[in-house]
N, CA, C and O of each residue as an XYZ file, in Angstrom:
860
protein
N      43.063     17.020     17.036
C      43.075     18.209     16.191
C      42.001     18.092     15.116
O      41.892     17.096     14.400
N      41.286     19.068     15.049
C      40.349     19.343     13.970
C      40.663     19.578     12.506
O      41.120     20.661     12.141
N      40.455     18.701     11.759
C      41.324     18.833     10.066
C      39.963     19.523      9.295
O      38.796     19.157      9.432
N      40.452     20.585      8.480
C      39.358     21.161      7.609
C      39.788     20.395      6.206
O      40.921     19.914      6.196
N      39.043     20.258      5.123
C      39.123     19.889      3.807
C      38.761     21.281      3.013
O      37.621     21.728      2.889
N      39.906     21.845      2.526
C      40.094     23.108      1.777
C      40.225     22.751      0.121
O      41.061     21.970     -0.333
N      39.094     23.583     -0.783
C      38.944     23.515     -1.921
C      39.612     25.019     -2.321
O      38.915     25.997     -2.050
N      40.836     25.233     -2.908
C      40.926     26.553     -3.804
C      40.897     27.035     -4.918
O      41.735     26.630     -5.724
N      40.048     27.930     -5.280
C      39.947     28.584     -6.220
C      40.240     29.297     -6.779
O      39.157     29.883     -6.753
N      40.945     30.023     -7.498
C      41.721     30.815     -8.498
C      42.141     30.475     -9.606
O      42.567     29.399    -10.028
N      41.908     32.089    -10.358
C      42.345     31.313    -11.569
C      43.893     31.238    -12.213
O      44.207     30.842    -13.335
N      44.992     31.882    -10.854
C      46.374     32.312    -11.509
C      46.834     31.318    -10.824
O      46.763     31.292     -9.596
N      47.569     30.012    -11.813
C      48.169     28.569    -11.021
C      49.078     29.229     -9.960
O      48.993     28.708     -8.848
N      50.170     30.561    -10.110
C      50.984     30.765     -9.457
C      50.165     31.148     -7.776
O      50.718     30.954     -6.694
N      48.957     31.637     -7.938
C      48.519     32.499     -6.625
C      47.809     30.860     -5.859
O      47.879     30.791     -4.632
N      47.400     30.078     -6.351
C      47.134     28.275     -6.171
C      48.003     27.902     -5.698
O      47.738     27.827     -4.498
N      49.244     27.495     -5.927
C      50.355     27.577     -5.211
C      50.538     28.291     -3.863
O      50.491     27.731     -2.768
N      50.735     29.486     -4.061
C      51.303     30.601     -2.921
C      50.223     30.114     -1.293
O      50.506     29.786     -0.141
N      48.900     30.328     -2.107
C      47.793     29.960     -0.924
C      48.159     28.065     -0.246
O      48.017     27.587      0.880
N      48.604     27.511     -1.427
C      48.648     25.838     -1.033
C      49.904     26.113      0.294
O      49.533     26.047      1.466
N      51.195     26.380     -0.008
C      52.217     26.544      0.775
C      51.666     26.989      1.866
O      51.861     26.373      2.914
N      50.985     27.974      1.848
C      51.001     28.849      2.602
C      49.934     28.160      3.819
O      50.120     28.250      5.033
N      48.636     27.370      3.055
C      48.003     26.224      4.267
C      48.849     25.373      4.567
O      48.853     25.178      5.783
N      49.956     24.456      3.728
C      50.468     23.534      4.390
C      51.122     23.403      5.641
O      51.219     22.368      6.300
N      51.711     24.898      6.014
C      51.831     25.311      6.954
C      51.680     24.917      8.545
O      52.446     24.760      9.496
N      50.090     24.836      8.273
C      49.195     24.572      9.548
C      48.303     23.243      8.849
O      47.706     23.242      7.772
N      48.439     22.087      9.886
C      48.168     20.809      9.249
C      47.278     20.508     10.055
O      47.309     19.391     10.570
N      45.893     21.748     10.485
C      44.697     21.446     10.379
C      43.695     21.635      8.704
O      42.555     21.414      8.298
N      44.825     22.104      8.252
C      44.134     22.522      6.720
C      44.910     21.269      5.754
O      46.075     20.943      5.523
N      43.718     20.851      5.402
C      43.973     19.878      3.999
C      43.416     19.972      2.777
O      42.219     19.723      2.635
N      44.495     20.483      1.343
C      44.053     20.623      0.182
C      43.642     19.676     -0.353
O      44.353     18.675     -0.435
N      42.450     19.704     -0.845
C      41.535     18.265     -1.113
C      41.639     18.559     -3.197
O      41.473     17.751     -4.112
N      42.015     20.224     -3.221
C      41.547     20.248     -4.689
C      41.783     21.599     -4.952
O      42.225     22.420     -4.148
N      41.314     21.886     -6.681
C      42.113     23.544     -6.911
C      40.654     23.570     -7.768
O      39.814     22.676     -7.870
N      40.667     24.948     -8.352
C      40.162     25.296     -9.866
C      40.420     26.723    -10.279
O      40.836     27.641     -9.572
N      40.115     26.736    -11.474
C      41.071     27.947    -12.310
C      39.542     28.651    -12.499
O      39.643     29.766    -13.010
N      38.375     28.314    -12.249
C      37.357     29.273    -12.755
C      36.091     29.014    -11.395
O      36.124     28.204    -10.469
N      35.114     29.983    -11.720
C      34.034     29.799    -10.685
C      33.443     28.717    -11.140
O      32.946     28.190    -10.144
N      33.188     28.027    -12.146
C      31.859     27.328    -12.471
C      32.917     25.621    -12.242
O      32.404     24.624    -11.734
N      34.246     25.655    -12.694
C      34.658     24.620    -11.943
C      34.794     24.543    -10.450
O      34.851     23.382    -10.045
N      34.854     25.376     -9.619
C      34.808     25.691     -8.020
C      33.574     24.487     -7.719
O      33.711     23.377     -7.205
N      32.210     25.223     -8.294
C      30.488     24.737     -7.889
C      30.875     23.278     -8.515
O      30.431     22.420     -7.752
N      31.487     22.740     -9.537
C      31.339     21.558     -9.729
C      32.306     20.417     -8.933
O      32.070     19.253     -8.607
N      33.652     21.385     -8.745
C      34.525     20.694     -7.519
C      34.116     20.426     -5.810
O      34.688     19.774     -4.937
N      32.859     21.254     -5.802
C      32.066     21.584     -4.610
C      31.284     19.878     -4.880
O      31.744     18.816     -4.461
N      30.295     20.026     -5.511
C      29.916     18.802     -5.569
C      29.987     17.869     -5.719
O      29.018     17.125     -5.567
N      31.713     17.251     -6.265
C      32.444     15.719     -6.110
C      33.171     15.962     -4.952
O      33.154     14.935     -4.273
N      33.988     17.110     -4.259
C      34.782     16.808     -2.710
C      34.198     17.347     -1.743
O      34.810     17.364     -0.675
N      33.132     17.824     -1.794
C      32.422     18.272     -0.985
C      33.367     18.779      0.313
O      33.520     18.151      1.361
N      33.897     19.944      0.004
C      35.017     20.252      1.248
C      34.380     21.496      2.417
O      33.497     22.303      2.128
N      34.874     21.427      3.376
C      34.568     21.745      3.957
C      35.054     23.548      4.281
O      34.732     24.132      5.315
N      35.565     23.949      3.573
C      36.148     25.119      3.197
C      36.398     25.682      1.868
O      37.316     24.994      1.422
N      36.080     26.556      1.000
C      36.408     26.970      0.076
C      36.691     28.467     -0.334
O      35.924     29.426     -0.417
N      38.274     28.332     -0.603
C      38.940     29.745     -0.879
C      38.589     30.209     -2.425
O      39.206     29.814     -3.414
N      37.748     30.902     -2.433
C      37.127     31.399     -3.784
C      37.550     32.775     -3.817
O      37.038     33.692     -3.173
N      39.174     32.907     -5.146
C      39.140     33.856     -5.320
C      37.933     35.207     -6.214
O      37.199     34.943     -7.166
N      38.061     36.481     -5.588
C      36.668     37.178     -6.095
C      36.396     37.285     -7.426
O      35.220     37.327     -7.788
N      37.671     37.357     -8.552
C      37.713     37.788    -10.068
C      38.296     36.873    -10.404
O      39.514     36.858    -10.224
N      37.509     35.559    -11.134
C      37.738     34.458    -12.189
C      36.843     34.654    -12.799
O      35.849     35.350    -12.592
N      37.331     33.655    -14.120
C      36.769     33.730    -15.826
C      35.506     32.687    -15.640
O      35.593     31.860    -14.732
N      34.766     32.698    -16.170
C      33.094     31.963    -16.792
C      32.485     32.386    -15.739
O      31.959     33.498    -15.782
N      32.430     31.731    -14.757
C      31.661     32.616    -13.317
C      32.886     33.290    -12.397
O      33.955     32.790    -12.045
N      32.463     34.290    -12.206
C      33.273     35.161    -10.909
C      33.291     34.445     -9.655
O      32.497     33.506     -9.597
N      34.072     34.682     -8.545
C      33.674     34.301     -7.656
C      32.633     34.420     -6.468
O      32.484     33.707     -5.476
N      31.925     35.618     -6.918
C      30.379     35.939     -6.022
C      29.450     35.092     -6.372
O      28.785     34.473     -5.541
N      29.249     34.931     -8.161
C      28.446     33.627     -8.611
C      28.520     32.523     -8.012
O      27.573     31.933     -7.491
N      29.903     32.094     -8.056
C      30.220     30.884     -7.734
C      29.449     30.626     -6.062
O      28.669     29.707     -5.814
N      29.876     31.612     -5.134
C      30.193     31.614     -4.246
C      28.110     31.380     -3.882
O      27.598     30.525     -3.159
N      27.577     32.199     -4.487
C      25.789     32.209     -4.558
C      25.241     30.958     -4.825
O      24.281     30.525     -4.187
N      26.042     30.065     -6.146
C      25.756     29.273     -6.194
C      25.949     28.021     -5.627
O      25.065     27.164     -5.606
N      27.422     27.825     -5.015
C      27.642     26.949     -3.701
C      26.912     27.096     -2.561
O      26.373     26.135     -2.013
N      26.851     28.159     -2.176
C      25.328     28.383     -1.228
C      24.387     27.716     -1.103
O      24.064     26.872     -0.266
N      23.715     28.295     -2.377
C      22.399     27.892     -2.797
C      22.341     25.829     -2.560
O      21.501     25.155     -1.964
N      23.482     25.431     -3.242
C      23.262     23.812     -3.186
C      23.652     23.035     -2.037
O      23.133     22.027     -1.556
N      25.057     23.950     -1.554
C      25.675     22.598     -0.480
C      25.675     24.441      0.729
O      26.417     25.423      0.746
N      24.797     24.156      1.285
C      24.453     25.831      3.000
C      25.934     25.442      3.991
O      26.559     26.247      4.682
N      26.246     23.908      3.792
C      26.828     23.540      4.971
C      28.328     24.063      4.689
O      28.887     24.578      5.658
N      29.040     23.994      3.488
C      29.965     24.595      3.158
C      30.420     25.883      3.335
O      29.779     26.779      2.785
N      31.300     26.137      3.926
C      31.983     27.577      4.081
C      32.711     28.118      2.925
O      33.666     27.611      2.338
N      32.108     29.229      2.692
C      33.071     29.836      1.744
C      33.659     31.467      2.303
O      33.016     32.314      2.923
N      35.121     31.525      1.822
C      35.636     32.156      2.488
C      36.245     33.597      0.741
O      37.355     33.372      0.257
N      35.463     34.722      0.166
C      36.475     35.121     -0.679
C      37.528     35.671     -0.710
O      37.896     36.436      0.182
N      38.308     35.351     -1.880
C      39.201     35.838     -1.877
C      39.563     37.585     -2.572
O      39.033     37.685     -3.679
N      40.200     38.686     -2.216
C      40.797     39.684     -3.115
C      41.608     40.598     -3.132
O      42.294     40.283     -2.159
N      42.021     41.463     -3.501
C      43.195     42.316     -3.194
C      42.874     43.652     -3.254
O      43.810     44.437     -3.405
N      41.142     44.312     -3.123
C      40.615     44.961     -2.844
C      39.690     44.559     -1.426
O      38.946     43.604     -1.203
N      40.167     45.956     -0.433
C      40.035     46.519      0.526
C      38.352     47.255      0.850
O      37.856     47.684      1.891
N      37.886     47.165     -0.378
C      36.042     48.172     -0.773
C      35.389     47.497      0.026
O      35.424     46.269      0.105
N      34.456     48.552      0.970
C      33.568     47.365      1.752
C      32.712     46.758      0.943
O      32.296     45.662      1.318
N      32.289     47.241     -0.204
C      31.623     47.236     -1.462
C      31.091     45.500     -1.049
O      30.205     44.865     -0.478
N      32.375     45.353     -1.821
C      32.887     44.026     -2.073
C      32.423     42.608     -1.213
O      31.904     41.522     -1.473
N      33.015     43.425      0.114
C      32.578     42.660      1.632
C      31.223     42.169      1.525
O      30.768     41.029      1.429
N      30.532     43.660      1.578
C      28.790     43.156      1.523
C      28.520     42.518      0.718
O      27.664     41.731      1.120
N      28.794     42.339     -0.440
C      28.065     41.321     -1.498
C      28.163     40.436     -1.175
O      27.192     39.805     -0.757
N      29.723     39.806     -1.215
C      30.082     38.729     -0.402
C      29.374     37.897      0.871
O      29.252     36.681      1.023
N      29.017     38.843      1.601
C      28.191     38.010      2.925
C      26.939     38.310      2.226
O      26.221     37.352      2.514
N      26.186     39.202      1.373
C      24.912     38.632      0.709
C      24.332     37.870     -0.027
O      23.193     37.567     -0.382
N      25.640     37.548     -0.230
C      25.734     36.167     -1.764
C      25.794     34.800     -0.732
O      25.182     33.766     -0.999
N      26.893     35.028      0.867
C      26.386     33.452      1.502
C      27.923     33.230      2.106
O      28.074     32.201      2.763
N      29.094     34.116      1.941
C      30.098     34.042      2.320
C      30.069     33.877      3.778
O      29.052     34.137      4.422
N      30.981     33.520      4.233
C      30.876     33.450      5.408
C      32.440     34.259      5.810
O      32.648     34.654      6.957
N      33.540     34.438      4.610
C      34.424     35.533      5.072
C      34.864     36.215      3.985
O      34.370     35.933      2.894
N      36.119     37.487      4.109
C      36.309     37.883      3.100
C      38.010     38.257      3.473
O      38.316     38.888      4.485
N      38.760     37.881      2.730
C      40.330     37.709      3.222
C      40.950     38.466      2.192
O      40.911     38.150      1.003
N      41.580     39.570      2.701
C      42.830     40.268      1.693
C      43.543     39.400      1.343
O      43.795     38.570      2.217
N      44.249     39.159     -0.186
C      45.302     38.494     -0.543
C      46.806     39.147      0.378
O      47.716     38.390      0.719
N      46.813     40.289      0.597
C      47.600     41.040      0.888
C      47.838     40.904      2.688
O      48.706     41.675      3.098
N      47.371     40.287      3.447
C      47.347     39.863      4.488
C      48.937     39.334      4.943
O      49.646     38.859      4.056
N      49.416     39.424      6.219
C      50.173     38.425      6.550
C      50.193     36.741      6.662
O      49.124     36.492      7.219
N      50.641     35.911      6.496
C      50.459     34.566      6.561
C      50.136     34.445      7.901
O      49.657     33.359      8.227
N      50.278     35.300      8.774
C      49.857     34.505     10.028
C      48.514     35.391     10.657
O      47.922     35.289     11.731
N      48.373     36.051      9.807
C      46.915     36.458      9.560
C      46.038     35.967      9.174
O      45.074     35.792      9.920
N      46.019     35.544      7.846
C      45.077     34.364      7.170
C      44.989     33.511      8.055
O      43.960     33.630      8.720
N      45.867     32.416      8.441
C      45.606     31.521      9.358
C      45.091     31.346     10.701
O      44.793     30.267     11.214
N      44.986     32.861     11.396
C      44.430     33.684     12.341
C      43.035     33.866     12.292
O      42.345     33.642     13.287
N      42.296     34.464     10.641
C      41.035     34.631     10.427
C      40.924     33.754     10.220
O      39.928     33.809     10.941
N      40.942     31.983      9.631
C      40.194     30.880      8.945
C      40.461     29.943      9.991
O      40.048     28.804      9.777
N      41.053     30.151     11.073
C      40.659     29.445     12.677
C      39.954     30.337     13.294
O      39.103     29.660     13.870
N      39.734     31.602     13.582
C      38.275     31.932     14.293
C      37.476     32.154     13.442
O      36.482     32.587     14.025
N      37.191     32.098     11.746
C      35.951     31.449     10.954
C      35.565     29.855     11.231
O      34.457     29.352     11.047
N      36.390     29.394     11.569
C      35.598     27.800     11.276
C      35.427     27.374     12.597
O      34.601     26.477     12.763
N      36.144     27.903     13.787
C      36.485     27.132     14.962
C      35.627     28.175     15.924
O      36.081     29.254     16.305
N      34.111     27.594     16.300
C      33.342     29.018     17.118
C      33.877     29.755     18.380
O      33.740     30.794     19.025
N      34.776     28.234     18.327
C      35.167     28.347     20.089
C      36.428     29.546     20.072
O      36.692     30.069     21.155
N      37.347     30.057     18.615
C      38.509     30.499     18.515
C      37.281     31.911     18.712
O      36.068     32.113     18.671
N      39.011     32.879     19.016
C      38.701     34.480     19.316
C      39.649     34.922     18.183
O      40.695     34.417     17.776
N      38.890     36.138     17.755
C      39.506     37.344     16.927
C      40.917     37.595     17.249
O      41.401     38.115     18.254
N      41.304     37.273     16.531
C      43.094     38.127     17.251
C      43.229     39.673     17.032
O      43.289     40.134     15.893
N      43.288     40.658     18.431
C      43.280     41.863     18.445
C      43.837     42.451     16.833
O      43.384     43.398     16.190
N      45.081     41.423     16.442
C      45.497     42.545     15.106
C      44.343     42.470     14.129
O      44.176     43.450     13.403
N      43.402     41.281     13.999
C      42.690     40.835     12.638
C      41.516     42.203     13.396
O      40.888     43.001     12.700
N      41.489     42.169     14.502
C      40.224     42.933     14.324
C      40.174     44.911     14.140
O      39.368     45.749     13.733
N      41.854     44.886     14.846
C      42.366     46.256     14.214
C      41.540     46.557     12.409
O      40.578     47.093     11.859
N      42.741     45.777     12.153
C      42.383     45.371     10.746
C      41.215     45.807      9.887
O      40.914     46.638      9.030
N      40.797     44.950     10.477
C      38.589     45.254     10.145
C      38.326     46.224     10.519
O      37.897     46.974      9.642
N      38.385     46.709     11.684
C      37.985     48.285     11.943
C      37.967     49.071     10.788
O      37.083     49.388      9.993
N      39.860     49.445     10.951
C      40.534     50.254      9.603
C      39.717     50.282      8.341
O      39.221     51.273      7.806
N      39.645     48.642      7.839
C      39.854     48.350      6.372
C      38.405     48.489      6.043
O      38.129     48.811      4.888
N      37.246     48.252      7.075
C      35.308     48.207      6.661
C      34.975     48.811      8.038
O      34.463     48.348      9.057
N      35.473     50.060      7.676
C      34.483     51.178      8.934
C      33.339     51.575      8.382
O      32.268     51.811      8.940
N      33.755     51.664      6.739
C      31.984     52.459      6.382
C      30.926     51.850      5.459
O      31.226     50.921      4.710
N      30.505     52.024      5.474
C      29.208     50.700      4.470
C      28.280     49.827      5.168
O      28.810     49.046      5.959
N      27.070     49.782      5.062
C      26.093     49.189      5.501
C      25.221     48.210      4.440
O      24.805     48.526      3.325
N      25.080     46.937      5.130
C      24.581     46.082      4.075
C      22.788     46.468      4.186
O      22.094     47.006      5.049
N      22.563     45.970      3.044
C      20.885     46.220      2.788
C      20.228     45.092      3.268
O      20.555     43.936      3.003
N      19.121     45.499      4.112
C      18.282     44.435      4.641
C      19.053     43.567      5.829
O      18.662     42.443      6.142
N      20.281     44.262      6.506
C      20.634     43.814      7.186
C      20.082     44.340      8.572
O      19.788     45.532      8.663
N      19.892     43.279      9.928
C      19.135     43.819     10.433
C      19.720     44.362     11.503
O      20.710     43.923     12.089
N      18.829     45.743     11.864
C      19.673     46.417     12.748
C      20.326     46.089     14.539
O      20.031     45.084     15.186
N      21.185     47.155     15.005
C      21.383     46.863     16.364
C      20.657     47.498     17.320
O      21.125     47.581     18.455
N      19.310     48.084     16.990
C      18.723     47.582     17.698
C      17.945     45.959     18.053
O      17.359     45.702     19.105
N      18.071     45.306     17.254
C      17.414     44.092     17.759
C      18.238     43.604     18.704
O      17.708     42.578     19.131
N      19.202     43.793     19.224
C      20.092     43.173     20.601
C      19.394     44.345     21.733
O      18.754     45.384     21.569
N      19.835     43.656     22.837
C      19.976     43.944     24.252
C      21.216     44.830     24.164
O      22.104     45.024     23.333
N      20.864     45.331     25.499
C      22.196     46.188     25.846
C      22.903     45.608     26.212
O      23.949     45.881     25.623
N      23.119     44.477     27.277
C      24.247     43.729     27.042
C      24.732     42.687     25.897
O      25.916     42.359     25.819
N      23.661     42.149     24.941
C      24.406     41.810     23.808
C      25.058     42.913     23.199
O      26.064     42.438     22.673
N      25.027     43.837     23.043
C      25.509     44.948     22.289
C      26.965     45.324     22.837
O      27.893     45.781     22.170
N      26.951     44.983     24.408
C      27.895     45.043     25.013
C      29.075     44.014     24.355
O      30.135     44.321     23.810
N      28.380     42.433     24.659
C      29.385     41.694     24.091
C      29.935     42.294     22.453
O      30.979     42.725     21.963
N      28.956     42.098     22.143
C      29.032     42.402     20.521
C      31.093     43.312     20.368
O      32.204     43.067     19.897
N      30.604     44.005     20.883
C      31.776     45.278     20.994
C      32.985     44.375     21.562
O      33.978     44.030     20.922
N      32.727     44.111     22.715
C      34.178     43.246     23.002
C      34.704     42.008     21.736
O      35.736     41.439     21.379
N      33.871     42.037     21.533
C      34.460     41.126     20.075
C      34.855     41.361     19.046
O      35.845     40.987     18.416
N      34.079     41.991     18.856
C      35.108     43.723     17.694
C      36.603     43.677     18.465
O      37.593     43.313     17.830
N      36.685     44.024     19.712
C      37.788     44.819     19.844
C      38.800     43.319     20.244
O      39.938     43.330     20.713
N      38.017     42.181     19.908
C      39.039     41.014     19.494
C      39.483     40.671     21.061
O      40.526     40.025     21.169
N      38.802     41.035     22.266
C      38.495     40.011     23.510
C      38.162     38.667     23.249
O      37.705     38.347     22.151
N      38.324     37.948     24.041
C      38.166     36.161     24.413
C      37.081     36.591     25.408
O      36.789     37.629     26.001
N      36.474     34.972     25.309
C      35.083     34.399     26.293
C      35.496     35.087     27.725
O      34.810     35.780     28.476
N      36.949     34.622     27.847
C      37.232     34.837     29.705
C      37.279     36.256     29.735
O      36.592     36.828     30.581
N      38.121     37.053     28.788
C      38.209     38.544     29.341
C      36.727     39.222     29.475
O      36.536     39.764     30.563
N      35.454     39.288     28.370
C      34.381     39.280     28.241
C      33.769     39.077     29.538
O      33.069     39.916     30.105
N      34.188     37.429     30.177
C      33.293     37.515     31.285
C      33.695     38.363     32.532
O      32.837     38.928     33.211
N      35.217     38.444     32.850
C      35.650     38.982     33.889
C      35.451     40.783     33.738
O      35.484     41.668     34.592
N      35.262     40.815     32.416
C      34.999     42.750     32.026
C      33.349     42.441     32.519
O      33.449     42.873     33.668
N      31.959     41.998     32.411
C      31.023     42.074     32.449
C      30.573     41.234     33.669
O      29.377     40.982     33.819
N      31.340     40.874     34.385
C      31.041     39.759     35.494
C      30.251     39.092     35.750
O      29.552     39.164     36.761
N      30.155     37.892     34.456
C      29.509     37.169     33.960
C      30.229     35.621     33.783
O      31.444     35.527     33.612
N      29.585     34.756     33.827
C      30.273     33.249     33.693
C      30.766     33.075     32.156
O      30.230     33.705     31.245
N      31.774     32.216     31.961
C      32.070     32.015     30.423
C      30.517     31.663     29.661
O      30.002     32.206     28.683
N      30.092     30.709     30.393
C      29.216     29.966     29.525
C      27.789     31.263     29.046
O      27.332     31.307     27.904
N      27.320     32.166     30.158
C      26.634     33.023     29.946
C      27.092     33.921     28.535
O      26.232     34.446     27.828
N      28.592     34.022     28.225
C      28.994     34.875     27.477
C      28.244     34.065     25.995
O      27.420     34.537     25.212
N      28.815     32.873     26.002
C      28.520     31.764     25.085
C      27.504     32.042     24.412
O      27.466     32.268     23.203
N      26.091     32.034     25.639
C      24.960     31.957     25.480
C      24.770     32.964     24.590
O      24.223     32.806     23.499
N      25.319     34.292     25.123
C      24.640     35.563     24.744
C      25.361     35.891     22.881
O      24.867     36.364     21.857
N      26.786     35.307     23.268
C      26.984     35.141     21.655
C      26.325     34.365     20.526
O      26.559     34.570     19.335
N      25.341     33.307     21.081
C      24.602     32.073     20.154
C      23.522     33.000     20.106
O      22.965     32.972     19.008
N      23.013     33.842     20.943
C      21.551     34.670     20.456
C      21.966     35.716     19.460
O      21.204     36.204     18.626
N      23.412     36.064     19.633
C      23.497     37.549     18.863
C      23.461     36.813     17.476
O      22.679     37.023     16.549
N      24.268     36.095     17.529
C      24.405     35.282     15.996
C      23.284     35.109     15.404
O      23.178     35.498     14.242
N      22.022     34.393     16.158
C      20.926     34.162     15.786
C      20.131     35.325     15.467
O      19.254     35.159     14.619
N      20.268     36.489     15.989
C      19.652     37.994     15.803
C      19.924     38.388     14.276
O      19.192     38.760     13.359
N      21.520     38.106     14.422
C      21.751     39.168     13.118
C      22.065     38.406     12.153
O      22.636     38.984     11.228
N      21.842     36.964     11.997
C      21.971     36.368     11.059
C      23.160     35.756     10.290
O      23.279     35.335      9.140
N      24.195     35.883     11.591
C      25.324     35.745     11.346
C      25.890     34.567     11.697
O      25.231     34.098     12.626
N      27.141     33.589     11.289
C      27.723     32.835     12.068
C      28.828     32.593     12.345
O      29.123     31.404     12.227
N      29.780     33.407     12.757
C      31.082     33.730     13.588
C      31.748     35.166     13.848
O      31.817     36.046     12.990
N      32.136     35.250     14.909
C      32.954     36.129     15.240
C      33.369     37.084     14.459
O      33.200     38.257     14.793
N      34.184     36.637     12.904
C      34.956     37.555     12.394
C      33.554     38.095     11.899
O      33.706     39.316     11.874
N      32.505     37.856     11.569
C      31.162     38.268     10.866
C      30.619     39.654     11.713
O      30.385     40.819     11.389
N      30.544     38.770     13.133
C      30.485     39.767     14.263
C      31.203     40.988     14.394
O      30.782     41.990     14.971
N      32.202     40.873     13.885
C      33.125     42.160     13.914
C      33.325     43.011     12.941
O      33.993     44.012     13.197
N      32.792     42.816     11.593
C      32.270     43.515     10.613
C      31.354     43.651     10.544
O      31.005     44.389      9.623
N      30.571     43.226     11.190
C      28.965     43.929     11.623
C      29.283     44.905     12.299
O      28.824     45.990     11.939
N      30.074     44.860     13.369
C      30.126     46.004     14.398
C      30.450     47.349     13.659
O      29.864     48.425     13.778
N      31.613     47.004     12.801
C      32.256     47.781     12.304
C      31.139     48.869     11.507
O      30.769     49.990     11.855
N      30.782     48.060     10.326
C      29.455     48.546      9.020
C      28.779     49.506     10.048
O      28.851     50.730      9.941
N      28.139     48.881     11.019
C      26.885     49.742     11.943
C      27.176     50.787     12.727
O      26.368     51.238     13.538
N      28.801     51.432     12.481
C      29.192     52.457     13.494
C      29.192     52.027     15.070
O      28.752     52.765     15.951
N      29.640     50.976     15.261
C      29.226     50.679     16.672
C      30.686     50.946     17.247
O      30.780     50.838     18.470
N      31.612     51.214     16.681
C      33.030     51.560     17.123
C      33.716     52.426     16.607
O      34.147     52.568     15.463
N      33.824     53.196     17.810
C      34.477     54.504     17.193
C      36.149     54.257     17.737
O      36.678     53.493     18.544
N      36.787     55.686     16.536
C      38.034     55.574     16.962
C      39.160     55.752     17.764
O      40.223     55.210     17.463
């Protein structure tokens, strides 16, 4: 089993808690550490160097987009995942322009969260049809700036692209396009590389932002 090292951030001890329980859960996630502000997050980043970090979006001295820009900027290899209880795609985009790699409703089910932060970290995991409902619904409209368009895919990347939105696996993908798993693979490591993205759930709010799924 694959163990992640999870750093959380927030600044309400009670919502630190709720999220801790709520990983202990699933004992591929290990709390390595907490902080109550952004600018302790970037400095807890650089003594545990974890391999995950739940950065809620609105803390005191730095916010969590700062934070989140500035963990970026020093340690690329780190995932950061924000946190908030706004739904704005607003929000979303900054977030993946600042270096996020996700963006998680507080308001989620528990077996949701744990749903999105195994197909964020794990390339090989698939969207679970509800998370990608979800995304549809919650970031149908908004387009990030300088993001690059769909035309730069193929028509069959564009193809995959969509089955992943709609929260298909490698096998259904290949048996819908009658294609080998590993071809699917392939064609997902170029799309990623196209649009600058790196996972699935990214993939599926791309789809979403660009109108590529209608209702």
């Amino acid at each position: 089993m694959t163990h992640y090292r999870v750093l959380i951030a927030d600044d309400h001890p009670m919502a630190r808690q709720a999220i801790r329980s709520l990983l202990e859960q699933d004992a591929s996630f290990q709390i390595i550490g907490e902080a109550a502000d952004g600018e302790e997050a970037y400095r807890q980043c650089g003594r545990l160097l974890p391999d995950l970090v739940l950065m809620d979006i609105s803390m005191p001295v730095w916010d969590g987009l700062k934070a989140t820009k500035a963990v970026k900027k020093t340690y690329p290899q780190i995932k950061v995942v924000i946190l908030s209880v706004s739904d704005d795609v607003g929000d979303l985009i900054t977030a993946i322009q600042y270096g996020a790699q996700g963006y998680l409703l507080k308001n989620l089910e528990p077996e949701d969260w744990l749903s999105y932060l195994h197909a964020l970290l794990d390339e090989d995991a698939e969207i679970p049809r509800e998370m990608a409902s979800r995304l549809l619904h919650r970031f149908r409209s908004g387009q990030a700036e300088n993001e690059p368009a769909p035309d730069v895919l193929t028509p069959r990347e564009k193809e995959i692209l969509l089955c992943i939105a709609a929260g298909e696996t490698n096998r259904e993908i290949s048996e819908a396009l009658y294609i080998s798993e590993n071809t699917v693979k392939n064609h997902i490591k170029n799309i990623l590389e196209k649009l600058h993205l790196s996972n699935r759930v990214q993939l599926a709010a791309y789809a979403v932002r660009h109108g590529l799924i209608q209702k």
